[in-house]
C-alpha positions as a LaTeX table, in Angstrom:
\begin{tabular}{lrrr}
\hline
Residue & $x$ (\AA) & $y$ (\AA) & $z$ (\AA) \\
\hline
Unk1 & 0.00 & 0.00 & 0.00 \\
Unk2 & 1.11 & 3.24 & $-1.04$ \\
Unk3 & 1.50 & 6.69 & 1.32 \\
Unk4 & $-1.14$ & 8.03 & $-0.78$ \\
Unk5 & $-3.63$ & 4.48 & $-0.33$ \\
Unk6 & $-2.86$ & 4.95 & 3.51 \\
Unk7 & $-3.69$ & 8.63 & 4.38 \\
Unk8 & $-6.78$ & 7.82 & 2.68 \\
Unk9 & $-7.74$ & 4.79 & 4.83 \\
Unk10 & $-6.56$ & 6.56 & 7.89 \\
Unk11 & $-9.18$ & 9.36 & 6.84 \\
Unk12 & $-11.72$ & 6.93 & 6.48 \\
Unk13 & $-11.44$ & 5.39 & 9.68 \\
Unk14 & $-10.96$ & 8.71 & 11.57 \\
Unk15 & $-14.43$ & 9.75 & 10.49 \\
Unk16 & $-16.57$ & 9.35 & 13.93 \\
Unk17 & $-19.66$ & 6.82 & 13.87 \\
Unk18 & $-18.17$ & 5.25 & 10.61 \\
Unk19 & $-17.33$ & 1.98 & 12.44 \\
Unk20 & $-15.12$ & $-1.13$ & 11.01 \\
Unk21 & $-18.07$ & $-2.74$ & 9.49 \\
Unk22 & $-19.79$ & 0.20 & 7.34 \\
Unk23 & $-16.67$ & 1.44 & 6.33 \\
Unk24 & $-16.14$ & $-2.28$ & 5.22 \\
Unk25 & $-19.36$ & $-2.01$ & 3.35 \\
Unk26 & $-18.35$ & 1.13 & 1.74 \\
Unk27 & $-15.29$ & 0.34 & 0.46 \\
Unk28 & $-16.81$ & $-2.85$ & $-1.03$ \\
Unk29 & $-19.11$ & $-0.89$ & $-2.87$ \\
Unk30 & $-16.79$ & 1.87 & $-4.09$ \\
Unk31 & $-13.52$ & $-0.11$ & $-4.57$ \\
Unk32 & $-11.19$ & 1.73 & $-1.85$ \\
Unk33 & $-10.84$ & 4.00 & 0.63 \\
Unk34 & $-10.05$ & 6.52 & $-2.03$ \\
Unk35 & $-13.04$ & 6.19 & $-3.80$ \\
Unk36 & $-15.45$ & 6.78 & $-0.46$ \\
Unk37 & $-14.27$ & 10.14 & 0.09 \\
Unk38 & $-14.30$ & 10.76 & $-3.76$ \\
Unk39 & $-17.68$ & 9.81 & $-4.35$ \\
Unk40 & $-20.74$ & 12.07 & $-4.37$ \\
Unk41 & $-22.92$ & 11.80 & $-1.17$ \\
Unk42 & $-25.77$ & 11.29 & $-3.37$ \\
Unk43 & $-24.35$ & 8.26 & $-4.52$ \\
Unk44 & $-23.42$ & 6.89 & $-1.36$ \\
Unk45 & $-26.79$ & 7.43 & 0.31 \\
Unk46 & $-28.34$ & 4.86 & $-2.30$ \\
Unk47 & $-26.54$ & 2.07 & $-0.32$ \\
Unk48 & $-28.26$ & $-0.33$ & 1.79 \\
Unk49 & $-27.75$ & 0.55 & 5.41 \\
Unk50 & $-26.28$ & 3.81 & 4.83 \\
Unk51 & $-28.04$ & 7.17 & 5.81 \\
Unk52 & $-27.10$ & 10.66 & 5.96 \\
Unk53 & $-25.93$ & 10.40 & 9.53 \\
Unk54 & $-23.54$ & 7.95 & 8.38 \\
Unk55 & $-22.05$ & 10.05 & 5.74 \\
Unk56 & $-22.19$ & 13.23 & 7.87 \\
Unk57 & $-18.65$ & 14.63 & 8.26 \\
Unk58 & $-17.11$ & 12.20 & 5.90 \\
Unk59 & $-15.91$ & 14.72 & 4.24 \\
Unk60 & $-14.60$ & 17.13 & 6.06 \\
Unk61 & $-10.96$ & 18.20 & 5.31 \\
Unk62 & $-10.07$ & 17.90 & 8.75 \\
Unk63 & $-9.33$ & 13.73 & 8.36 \\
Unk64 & $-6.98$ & 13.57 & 6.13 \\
Unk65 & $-5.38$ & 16.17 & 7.86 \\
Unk66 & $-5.52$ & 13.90 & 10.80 \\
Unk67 & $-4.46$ & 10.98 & 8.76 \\
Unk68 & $-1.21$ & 13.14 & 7.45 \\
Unk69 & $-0.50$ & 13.86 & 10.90 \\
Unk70 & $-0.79$ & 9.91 & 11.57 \\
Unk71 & 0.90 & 8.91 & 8.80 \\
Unk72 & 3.66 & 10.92 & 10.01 \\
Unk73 & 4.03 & 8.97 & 13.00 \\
Unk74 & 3.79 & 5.50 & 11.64 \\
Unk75 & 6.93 & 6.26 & 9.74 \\
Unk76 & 8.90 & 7.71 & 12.40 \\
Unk77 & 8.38 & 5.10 & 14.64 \\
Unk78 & 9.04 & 2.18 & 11.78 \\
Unk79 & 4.99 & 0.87 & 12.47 \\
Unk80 & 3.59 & $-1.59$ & 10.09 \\
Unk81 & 0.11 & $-1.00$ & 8.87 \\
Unk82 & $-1.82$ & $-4.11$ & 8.19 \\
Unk83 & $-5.11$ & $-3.24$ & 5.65 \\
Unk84 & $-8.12$ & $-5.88$ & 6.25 \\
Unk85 & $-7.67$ & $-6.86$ & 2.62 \\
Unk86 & $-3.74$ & $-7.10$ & 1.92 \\
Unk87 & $-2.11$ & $-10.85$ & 3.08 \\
Unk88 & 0.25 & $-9.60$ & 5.60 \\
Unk89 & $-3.29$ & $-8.76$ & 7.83 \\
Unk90 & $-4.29$ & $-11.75$ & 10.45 \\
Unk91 & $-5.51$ & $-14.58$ & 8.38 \\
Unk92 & $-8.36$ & $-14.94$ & 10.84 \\
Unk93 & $-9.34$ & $-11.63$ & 11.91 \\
Unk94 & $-10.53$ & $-11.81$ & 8.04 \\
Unk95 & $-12.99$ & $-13.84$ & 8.93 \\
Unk96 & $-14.39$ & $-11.16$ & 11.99 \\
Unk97 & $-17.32$ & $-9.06$ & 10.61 \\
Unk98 & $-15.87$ & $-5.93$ & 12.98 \\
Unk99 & $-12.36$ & $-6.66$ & 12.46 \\
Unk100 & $-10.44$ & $-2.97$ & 12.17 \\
Unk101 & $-9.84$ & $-2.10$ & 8.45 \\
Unk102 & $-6.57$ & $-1.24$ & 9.58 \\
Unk103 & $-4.05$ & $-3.07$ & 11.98 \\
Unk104 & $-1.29$ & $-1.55$ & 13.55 \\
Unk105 & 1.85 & $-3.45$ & 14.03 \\
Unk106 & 5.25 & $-3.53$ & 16.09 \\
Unk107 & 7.71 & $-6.17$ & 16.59 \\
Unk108 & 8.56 & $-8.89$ & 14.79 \\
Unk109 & 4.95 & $-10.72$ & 14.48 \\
Unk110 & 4.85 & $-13.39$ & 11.93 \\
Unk111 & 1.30 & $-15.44$ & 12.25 \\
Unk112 & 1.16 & $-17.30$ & 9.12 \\
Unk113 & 0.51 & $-20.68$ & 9.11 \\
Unk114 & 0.61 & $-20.81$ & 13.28 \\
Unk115 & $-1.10$ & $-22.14$ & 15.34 \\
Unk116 & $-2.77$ & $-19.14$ & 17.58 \\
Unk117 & $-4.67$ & $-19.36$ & 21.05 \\
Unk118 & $-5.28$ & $-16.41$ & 23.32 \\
Unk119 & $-5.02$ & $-16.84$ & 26.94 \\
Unk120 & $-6.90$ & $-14.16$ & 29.41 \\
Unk121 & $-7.91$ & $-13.95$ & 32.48 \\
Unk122 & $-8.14$ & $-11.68$ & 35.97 \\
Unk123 & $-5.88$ & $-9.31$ & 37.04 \\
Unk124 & $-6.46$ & $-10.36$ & 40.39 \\
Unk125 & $-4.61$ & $-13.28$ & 39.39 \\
Unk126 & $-4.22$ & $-16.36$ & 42.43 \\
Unk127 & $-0.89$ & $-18.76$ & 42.85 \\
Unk128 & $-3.09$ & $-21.74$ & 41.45 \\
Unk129 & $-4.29$ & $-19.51$ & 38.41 \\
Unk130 & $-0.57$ & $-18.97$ & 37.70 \\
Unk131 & 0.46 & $-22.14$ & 38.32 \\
Unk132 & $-2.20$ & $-23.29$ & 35.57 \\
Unk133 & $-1.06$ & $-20.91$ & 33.34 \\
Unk134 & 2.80 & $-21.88$ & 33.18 \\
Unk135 & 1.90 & $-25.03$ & 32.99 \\
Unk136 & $-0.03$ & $-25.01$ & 30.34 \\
Unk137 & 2.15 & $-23.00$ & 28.24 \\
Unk138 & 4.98 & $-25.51$ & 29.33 \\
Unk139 & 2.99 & $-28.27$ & 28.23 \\
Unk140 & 2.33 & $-26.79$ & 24.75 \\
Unk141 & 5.61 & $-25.88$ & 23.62 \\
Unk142 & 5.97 & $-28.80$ & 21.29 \\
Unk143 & 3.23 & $-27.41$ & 19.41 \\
Unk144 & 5.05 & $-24.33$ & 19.09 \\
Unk145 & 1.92 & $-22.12$ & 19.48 \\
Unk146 & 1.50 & $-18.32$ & 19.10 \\
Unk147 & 0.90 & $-16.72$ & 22.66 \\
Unk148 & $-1.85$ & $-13.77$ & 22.63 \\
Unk149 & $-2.70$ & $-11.90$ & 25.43 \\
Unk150 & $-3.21$ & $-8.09$ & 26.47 \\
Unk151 & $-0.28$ & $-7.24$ & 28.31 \\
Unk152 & $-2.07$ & $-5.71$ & 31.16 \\
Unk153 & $-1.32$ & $-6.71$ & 35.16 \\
Unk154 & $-1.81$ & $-10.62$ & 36.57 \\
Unk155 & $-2.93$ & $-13.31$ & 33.57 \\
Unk156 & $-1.84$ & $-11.45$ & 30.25 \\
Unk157 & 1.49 & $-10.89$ & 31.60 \\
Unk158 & 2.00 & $-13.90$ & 33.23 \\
Unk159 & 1.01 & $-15.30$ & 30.04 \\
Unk160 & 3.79 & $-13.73$ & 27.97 \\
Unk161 & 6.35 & $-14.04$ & 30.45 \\
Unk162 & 5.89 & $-17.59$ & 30.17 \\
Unk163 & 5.74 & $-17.65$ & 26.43 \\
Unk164 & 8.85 & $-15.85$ & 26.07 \\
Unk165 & 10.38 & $-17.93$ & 29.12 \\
Unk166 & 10.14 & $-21.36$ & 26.49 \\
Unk167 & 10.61 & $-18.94$ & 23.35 \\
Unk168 & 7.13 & $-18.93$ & 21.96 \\
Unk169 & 6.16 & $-15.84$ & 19.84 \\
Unk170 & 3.86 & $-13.89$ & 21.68 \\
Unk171 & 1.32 & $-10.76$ & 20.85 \\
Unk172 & 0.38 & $-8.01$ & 23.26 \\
Unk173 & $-2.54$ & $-6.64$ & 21.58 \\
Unk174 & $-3.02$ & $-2.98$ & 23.10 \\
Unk175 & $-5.86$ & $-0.88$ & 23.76 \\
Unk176 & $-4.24$ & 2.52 & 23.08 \\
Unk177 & $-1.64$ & 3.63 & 20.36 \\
Unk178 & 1.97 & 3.05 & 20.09 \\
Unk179 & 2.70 & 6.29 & 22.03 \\
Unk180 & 2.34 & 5.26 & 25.07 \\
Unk181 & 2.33 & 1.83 & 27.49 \\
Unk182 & $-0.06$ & 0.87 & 29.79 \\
Unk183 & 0.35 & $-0.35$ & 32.47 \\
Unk184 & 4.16 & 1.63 & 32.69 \\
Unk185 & 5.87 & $-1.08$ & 34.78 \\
Unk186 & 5.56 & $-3.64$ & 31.71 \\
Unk187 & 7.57 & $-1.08$ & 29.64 \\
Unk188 & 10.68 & $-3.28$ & 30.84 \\
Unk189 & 8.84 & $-6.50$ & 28.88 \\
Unk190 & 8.62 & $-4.77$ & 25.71 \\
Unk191 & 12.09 & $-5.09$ & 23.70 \\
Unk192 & 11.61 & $-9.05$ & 24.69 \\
Unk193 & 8.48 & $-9.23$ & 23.24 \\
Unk194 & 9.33 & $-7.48$ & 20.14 \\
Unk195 & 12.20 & $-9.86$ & 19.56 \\
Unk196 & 10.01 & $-12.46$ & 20.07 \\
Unk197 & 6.34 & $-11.44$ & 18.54 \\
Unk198 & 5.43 & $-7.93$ & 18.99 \\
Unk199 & 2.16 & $-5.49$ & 19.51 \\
Unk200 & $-1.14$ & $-5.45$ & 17.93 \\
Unk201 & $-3.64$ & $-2.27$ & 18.22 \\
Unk202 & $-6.08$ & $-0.58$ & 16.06 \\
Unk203 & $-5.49$ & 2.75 & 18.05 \\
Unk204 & $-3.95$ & 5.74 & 16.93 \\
Unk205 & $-1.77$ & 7.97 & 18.38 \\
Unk206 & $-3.99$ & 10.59 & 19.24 \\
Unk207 & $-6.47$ & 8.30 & 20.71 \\
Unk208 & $-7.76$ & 9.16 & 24.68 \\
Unk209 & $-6.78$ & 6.64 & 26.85 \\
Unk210 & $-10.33$ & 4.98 & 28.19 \\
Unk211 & $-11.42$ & 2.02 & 30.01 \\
Unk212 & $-13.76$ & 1.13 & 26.92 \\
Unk213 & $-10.79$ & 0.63 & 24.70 \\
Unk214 & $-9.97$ & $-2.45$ & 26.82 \\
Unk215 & $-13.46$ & $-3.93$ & 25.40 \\
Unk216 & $-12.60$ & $-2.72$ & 22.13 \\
Unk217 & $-9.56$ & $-3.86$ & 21.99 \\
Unk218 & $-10.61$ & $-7.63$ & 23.16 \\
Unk219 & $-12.17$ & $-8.29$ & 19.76 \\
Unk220 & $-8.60$ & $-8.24$ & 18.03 \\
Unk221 & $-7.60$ & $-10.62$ & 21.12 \\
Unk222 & $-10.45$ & $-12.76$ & 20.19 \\
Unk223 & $-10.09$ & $-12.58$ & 16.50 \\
Unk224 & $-6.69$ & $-13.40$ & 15.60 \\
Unk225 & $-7.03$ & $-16.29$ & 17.52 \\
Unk226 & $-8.24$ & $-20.18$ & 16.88 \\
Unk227 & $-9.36$ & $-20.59$ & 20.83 \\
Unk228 & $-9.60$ & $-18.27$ & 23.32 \\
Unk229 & $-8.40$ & $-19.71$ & 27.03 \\
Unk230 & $-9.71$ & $-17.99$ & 30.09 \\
Unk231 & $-7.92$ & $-18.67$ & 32.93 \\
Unk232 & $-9.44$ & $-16.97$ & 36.24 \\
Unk233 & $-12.38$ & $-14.66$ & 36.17 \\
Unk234 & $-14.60$ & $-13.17$ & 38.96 \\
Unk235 & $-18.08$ & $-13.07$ & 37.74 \\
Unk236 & $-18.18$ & $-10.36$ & 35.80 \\
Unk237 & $-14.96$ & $-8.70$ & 33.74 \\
Unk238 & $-13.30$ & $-7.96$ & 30.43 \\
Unk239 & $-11.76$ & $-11.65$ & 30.12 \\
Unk240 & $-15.64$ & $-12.72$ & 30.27 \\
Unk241 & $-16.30$ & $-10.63$ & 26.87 \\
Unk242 & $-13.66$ & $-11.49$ & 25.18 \\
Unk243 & $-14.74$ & $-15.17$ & 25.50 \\
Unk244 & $-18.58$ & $-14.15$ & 24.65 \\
Unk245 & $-16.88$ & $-12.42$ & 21.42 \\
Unk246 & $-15.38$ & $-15.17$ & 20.64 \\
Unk247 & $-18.29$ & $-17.35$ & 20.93 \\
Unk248 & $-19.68$ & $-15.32$ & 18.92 \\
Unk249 & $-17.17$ & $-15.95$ & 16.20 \\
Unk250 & $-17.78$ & $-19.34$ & 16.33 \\
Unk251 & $-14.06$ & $-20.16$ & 18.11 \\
Unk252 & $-12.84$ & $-22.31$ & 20.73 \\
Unk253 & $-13.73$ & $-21.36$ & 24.24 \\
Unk254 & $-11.60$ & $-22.45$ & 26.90 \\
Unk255 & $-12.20$ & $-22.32$ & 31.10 \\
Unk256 & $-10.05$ & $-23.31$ & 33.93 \\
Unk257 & $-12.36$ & $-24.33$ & 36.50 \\
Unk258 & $-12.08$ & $-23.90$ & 40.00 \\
Unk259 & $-13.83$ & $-24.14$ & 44.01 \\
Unk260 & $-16.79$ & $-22.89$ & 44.20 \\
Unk261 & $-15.53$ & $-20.47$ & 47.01 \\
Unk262 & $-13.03$ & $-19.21$ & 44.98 \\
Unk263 & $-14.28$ & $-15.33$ & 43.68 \\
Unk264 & $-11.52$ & $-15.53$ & 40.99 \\
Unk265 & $-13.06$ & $-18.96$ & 39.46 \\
Unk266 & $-17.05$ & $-17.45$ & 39.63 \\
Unk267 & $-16.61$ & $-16.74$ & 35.80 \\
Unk268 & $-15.14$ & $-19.66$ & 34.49 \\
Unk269 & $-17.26$ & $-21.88$ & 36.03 \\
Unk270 & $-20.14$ & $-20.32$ & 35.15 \\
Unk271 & $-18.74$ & $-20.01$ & 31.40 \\
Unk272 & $-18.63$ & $-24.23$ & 32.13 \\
Unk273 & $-22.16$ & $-24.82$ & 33.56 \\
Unk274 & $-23.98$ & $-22.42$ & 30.61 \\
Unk275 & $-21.96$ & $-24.79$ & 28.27 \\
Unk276 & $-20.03$ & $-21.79$ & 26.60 \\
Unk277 & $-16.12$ & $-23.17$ & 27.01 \\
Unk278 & $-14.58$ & $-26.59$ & 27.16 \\
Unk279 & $-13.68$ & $-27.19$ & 30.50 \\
Unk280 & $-9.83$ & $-27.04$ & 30.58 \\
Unk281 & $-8.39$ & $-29.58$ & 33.54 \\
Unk282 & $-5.22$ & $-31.15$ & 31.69 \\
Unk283 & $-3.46$ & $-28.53$ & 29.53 \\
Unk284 & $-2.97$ & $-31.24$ & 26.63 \\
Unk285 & $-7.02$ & $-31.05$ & 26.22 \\
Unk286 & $-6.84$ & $-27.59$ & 24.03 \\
Unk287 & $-4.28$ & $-29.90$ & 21.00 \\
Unk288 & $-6.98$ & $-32.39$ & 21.99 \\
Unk289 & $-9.88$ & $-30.63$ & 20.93 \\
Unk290 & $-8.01$ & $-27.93$ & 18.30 \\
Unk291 & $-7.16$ & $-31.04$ & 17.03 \\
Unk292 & $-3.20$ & $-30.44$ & 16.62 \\
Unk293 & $-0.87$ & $-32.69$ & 15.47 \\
Unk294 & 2.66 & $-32.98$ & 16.22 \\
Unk295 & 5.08 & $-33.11$ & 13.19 \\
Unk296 & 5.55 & $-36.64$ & 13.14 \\
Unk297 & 1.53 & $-36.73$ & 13.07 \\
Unk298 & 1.96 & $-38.58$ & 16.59 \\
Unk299 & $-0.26$ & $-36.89$ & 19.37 \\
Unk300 & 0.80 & $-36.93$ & 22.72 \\
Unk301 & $-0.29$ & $-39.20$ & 25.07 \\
Unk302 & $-3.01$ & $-37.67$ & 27.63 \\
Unk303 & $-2.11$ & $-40.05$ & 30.95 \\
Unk304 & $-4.99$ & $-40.98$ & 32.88 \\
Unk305 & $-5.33$ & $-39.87$ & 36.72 \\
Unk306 & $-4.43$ & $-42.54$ & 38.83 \\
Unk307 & $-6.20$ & $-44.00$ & 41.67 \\
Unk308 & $-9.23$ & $-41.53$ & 41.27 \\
Unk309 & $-12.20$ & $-42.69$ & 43.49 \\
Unk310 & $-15.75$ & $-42.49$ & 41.84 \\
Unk311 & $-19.72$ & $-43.09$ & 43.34 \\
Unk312 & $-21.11$ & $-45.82$ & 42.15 \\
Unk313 & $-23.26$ & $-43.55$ & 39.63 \\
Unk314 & $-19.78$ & $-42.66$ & 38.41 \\
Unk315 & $-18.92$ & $-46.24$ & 37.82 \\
Unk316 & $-21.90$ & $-47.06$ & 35.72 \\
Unk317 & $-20.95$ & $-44.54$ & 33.30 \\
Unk318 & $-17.19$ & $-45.32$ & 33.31 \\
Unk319 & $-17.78$ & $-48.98$ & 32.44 \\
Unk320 & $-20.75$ & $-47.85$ & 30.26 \\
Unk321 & $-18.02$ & $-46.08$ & 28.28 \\
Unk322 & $-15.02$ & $-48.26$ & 28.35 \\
Unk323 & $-17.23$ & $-50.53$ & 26.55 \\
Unk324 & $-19.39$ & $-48.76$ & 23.96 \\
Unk325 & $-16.11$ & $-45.84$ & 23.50 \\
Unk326 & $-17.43$ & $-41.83$ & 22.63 \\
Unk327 & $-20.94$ & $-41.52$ & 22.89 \\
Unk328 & $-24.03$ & $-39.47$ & 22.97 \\
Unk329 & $-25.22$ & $-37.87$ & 26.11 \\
Unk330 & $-28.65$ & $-38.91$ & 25.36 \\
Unk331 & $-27.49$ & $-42.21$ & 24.88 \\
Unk332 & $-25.15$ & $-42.31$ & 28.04 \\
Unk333 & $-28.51$ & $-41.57$ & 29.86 \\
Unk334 & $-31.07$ & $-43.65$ & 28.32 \\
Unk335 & $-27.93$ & $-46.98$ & 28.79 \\
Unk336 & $-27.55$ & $-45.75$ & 32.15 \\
Unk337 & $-31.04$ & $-45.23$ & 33.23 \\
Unk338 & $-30.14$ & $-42.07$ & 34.54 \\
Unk339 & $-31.76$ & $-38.82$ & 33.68 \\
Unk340 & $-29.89$ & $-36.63$ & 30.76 \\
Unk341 & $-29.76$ & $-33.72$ & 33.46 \\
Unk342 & $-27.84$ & $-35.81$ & 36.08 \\
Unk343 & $-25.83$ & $-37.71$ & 33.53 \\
Unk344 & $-24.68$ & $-34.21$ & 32.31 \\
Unk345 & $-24.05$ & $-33.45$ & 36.14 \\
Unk346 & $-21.82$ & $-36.30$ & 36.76 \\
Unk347 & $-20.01$ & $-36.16$ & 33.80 \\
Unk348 & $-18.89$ & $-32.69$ & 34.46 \\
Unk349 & $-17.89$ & $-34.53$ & 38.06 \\
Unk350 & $-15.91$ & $-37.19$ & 36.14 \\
Unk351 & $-14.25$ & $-34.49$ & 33.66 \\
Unk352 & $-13.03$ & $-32.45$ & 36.91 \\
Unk353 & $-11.61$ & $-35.38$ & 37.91 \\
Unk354 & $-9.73$ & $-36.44$ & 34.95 \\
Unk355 & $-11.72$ & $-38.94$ & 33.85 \\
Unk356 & $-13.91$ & $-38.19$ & 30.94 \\
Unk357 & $-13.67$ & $-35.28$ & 28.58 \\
Unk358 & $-16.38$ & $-33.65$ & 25.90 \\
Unk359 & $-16.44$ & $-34.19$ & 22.30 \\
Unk360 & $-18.07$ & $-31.56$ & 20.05 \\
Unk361 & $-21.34$ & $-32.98$ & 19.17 \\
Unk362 & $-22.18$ & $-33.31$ & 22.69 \\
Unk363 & $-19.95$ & $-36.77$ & 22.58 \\
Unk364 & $-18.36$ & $-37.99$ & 25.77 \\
Unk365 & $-15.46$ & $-40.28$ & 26.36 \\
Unk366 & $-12.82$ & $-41.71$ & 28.98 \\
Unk367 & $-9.32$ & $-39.53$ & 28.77 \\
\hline
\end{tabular}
């Protein structure tokens, strides 16, 4: 992309309540970013979904101004701009109806052909939510998976410090510009993870710091990535919509269940009993159900808990299912004589424990 191709994106997507997806739907109809703030208002107007609010202001002088100004910046400070159509942008933020139309980029990020996961989670984090999290980084280094987070206190950090601790590329995706840091302390991470991945953000320069970046700014988290793990969460907070989002993309949800007691587990465990995320007890479950395969096309072995002790409902569905293999929880029920509601009960029990795990298709099957 040219200079000239760039100021007039950044114009576009400086013009306020022109969001990602109508200026998507713009460009589409007039062929670039060039051609929207070219075209006659007239013309514009006759487009489904587009009214004069919309095109109020989008043509005001003032943005490319702005976009000058930007444009300015992105050079001085060596930033790479990623445009939603070119092949250097996310492969599967593509695929995100409100992915940005423009990415900014620092670092040394290279996401093709990788596998990607994002792993979030309270600030607030506990000793047994990092203890999770370094262990299941450790255990998926032979995957060699890209690290996401968003570089903020407790679980994003503790999440790239790991990542860059077994040298996995990892991506801090930022709610605010490249002007700035936030929070300050983790300026002292940043050359490492530019050597080793880099920055994402959609925010420019110029951009007010606010908290409602932070739920902006999950979507990217969400989006560039296959599954989304969340490790701790109280029962309401930004980790929370960034695994609704993406739900809503139709990715991978992960949880890392906890006690009942615990306020930092509330959120996951709730994301587990509404069904909304795998439940995420053995770190090698997320190649498991990503379906990841080493390169010799070998998959590791998932070792079964030893000497766990189950009720005697548990029992009828373990030997129900060491003989009949994966199966239907309907079916589980109706072998068992159980009803589907307490089948589904126990088998969240047994999967705690080790013993089963879920299939997608509502399948079930001993680890």
């Amino acid at each position: 992309m040219t200079d000239q191709e760039l100021i007039y994106v950044l114009a576009l997507q400086n013009v306020p309540k022109i969001g990602d997806v109508t200026a998507k739907k713009l460009i589409s109809h007039c062929g670039s970013a060039e051609a929207v703030l070219k075209e006659k208002q007239y013309h514009l107007l006759k487009i489904d979904g587009i009214g004069t609010t919309t095109v109020k202001g989008l043509f005001a002088s003032e943005h490319l101004k702005a976009a000058e100004d930007e444009l300015k910046f992105i050079k001085d400070n060596d930033i790479v701009s990623l445009y939603f159509t070119n092949d250097d942008y996310p492969e599967k933020l593509k695929h995100c109806i409100d992915g940005p139309i423009l990415l900014f980029q620092a670092g040394t990020v290279k996401l093709k052909k990788k596998r990607i996961i994002s792993i979030v989670g309270t600030r607030k984090i506990t000793t047994y939510g990092v203890a999770f999290c370094k262990k299941l980084i450790e255990q998926l280094v032979p995957f060699d998976p890209v690290i996401v987070s968003g570089f903020a206190y407790g679980t994003d950090i503790t999440a790239h410090k790991s990542a860059l601790k077994h040298n996995l590329q990892t991506i801090g995706c930022l709610a605010h510009g490249f002007n700035q840091i936030y929070p300050k302390i983790h300026k002292k991470h940043m050359v490492d993870v530019e050597r080793n991945g880099g920055f994402l953000t959609d925010f420019w320069s110029t951009a007010v710091f606010d908290r409602n970046n932070f739920l902006k700014r999950n979507r990217i988290i969400a989006g560039v990535s296959e599954a989304t793990i969340v490790i701790e969460s109280a029962e309401k907070g930004g980790s929370l919509v960034t695994a609704d989002i993406a739900n809503s993309y139709n990715r991978d949800v992960f949880a890392v269940p906890g006690r009942v007691t615990d306020s930092q587990s509330v959120g996951c465990n709730n994301l587990i009993k509404t069904q909304q995320a795998h439940v995420l007890s053995n770190p090698l479950d997320v190649p498991y159900i990503l379906n990841w395969q080493l390169e010799d096309n070998k998959t590791p072995v998932i070792q079964k808990q030893l000497f766990v002790e189950l009720t005697s409902e548990e029992k009828v569905i373990y030997n129900y299912l060491k003989d009949n293999e994966k199966q239907l929880l309907d079916v589980i029920a109706i072998a068992c004589q159980m009803p589907i509601s307490k089948v589904a009960s126990i088998l969240l029990t047994m999967e705690l424990k080790g013993v089963t795990r879920p299939l997608p298709g509502k399948l079930f099957e001993l680890v």
